[in-house]
N, C-alpha and C positions, 0 to 999 in steps of 0.2 A: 471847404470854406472855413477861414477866421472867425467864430462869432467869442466876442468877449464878454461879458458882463461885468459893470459896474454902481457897486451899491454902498451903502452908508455902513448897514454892521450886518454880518453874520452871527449866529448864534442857535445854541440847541432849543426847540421847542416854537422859535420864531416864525409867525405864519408867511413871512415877504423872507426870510430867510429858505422856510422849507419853500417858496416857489423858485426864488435862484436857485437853487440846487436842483430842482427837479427839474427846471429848463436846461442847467448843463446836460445833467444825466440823459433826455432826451435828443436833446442836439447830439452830443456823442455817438448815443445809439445811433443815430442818420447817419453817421460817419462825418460829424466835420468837429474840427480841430475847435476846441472850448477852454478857456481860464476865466473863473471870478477874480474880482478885485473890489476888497472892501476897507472902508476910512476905520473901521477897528470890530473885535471881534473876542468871543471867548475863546474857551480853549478848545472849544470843539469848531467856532469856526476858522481858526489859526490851522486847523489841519485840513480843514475842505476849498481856503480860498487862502488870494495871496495879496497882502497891504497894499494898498492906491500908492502908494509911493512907488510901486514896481510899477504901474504901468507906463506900456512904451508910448507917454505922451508924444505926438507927433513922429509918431514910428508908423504909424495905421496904412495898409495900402486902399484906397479907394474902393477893392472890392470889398474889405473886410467889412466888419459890423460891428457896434458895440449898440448893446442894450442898456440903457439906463434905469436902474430902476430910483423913483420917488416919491420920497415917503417922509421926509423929514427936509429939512436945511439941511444942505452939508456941503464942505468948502468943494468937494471933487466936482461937484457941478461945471466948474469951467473947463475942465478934464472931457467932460462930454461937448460943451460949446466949442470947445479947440477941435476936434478929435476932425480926421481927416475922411473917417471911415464913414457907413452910412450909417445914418445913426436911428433906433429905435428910443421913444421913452415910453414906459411904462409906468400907469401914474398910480399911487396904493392911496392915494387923499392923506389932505393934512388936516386935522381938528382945526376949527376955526377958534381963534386966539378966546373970545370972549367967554367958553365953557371954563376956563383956568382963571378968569382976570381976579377972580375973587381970592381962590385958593393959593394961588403960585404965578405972580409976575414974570416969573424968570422963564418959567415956561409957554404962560401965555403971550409974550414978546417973541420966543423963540419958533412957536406955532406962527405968528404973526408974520416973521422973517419968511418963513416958508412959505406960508401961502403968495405974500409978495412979489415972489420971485418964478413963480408956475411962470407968466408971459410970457417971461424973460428963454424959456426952456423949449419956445415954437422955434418952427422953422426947423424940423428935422424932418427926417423924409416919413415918419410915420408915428402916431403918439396913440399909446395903447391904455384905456383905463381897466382896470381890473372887473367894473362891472359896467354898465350903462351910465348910470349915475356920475362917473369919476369920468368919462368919455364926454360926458356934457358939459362939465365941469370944465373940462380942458377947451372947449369949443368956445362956450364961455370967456373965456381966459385970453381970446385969443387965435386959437389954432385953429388950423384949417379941417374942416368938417369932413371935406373929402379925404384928408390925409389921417383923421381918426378912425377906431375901430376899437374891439375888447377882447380881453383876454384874460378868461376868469382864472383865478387862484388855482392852483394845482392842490387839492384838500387830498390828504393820504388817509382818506376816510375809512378804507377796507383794513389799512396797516393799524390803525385805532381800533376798529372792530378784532383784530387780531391779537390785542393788546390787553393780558392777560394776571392776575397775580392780588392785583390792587382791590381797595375796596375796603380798609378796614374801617377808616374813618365813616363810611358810609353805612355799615354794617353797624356800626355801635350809636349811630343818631340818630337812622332812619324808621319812621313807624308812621301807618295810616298816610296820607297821598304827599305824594315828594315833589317838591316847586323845584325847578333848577336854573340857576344864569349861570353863565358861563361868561369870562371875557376882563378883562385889565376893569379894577375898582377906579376909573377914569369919570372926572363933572360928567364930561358927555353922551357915557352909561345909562344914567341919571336910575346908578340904583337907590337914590334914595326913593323913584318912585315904585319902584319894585317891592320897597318894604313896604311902603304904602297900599300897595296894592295887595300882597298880601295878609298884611294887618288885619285889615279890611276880612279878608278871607279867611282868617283861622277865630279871629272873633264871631264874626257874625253868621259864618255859612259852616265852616267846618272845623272844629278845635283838635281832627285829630289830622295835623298836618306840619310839614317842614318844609321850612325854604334853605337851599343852598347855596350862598357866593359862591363859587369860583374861579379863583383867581389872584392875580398881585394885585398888594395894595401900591400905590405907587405915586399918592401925593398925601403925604402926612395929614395937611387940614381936611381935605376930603375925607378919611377914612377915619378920622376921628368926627367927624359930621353923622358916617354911617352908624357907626359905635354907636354915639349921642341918640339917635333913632331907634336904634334896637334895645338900649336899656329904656329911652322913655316910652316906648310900646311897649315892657315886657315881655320881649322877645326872647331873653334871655338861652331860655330850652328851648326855642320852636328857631333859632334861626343859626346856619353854621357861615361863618367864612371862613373861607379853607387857607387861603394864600394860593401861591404855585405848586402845582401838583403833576404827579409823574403821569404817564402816557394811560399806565396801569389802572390807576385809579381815575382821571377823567375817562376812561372806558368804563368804568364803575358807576361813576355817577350819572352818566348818559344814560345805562342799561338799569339802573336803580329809581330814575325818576321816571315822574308821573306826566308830567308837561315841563317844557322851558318856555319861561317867559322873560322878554325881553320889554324894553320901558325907554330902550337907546335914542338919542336924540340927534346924533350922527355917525353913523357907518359908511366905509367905504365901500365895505364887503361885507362881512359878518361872517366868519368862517364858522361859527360856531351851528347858525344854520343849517348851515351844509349838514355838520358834526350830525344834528338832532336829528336831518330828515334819515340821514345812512342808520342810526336807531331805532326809527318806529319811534321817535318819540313827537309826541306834537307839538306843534309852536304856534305860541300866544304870544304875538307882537305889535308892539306903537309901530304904526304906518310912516317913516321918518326914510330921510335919505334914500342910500342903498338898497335899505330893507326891501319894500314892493319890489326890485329889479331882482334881488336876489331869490325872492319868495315866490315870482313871479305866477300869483294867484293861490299858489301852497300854502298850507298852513291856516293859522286865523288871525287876519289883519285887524287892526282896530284904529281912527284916525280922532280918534278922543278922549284925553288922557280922566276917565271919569272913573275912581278906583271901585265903586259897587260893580257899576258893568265888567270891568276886568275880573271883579272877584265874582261874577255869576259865572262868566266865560271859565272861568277855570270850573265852578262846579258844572257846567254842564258838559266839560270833557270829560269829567269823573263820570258822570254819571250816565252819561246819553251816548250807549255802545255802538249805534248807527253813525253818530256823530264822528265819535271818536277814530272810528276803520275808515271815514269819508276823507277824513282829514290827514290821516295817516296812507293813504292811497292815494291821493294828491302828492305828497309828499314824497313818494315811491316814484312817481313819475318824471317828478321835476329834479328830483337827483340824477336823472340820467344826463342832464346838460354841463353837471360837473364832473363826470367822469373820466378817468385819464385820458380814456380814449377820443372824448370831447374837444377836452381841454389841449391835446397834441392837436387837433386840427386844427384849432383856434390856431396855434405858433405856428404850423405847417402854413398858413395861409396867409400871415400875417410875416413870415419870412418871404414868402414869392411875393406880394406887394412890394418890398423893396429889392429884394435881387431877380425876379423875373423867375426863379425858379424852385420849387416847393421842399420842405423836411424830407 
């Protein structure tokens, strides 16, 4: 069988990049005949997929497939409304315009465009969200509820654990208990509350501690907001942002911290999650979005953004060792529903839905 895929960009290190790729490699292995096609790409995905301009618009025979994935605006979309094949969307969520309105118009208009245009992408033969949350979304939206279903991220969590060398940065800032986020310096983050919340926790409960961003910065006024927060806290020695960072070293920082705390205000997924429970690390998270579906009772939820409670929460993982193996045992369990081997039957089942016959 034909199945194709088409998406916005490829790229090294991309989490909706690393799941196209890992849904080729899978289809392959079943034995059926697989090409990506993406609207632009770096140079590492210029070798793994091949430019939407190649595809055989209106070439598609009836049996074939094309998986859409959606995550952004992008003009290829009517590439998938034309397409003669059956057609799969996969939906990754688009931030809601108004976490940007302040920072970046250009972006919050173009979040805007996206979200607009979900309705518009029903009427296939099957619409897949990435967690529960993005499945409702799409119901929501429009789409047919019997013709939804999910299909979690393919996390190469074991290939991270495997992931070896790095660590230096972490090695020379780290001392006494390590706070860690993970995830694009993005409004809808909202790591300004994460400083906050920390703050809170290295003044008042524990002064021998580090918090670490992780991640790109990637809207100017925001991350001069974060800046502004960390020198007016004197934060200065107690808080690092790293930028983007290699494979190497976010396996450093996962295996180096003490708890990840998250403050997110919308997630489609949260790969990062995933990342912390495959560590043994615990997570300290705002109850928002995706979060609960993904955490699905794991971890320590919290539905009230009140920064003393978050900063007790964090010392009582330090310090209450029953606690801590509870929640890290929990955690243990519920990574079993991301596991490859999961995650292929998720696709396995979600292909016989529309062709009649399974991966």
């Amino acid at each position: 069988m034909k199945v194709r895929q088409l998406c916005t960009r490829v790229e090294f290190g991309d989490a909706v990049s690393n799941h196209v790729l890992e849904i080729a490699r899978t289809l392959s292995s079943w034995g059926h005949d697989t090409e990506v096609y993406t609207n632009t790409s770096d140079e590492y995905g210029s070798q793994v997929s091949q430019p939407d301009c190649e595809y055989p618009a209106g070439a598609e025979a009836p049996d074939e497939v094309l998986i859409y994935h959606y995550s952004v605006w992008c003009s290829n979309y009517e590439m998938y409304l034309a397409s003669a094949a059956r057609r799969i969307l996969v939906y990754h969520n688009i931030t809601p315009p108004e976490y940007f309105q302040a920072y970046d118009k250009g972006v919050a208009s173009f979040c805007g465009i996206g979200r607009e245009l979900l309705p518009k992408l029903a009427g296939c033969d099957l619409a897949l969200g990435d967690s529960e949350f993005n499945r409702l979304e799409l119901v929501a939206g429009g789409f047919d509820e019997a013709a939804t279903g999910v299909l979690p991220i393919f996390v190469d969590y074991d290939g991270l654990r495997r992931a070896d060398g790095g660590g230096e940065l972490m090695r020379s800032r780290a001392a006494g208990f390590n706070v860690l986020f993970v995830g694009r310096m993005v409004p809808n983050k909202r790591v300004e509350d994460v400083l906050r919340a920390f703050f809170y926790y290295n003044r008042c409960v524990n002064s021998d501690s580090h918090l670490f961003l992780v991640g790109a910065s990637w809207v100017d006024r925001y991350n001069a907001q974060l800046q502004w927060l960390i020198d007016s806290f004197g934060l200065w020695d107690r808080v690092t942002m790293t930028g983007r960072v290699s494979d190497a070293d976010l396996a450093a920082f996962y295996r180096g911290s003490d708890v990840f705390l998250s403050m997110s205000e919308h997630e489609g997924f949260s790969v990062p999650l995933v990342e912390s429970m495959a560590f043994d690390l615990p997570v300290l998270a705002y109850s928002s979005t995706a979060i609960p579906f993904t955490l699905d009772g794991a971890g320590l939820a919290f539905d009230r953004k009140e920064f003393p409670m978050v900063g007790e929460a964090l010392e009582s993982l330090r310090t209450d060792k029953a606690m801590r193996e509870a929640v890290i045992a929990g955690q243990r369990e519920r990574l079993s529903a991301f596991s490859p081997e999961a995650v292929r039957s998720s696709l396995s089942e979600a292909l016989e839905r529309v062709t009649g016959a399974a991966g």
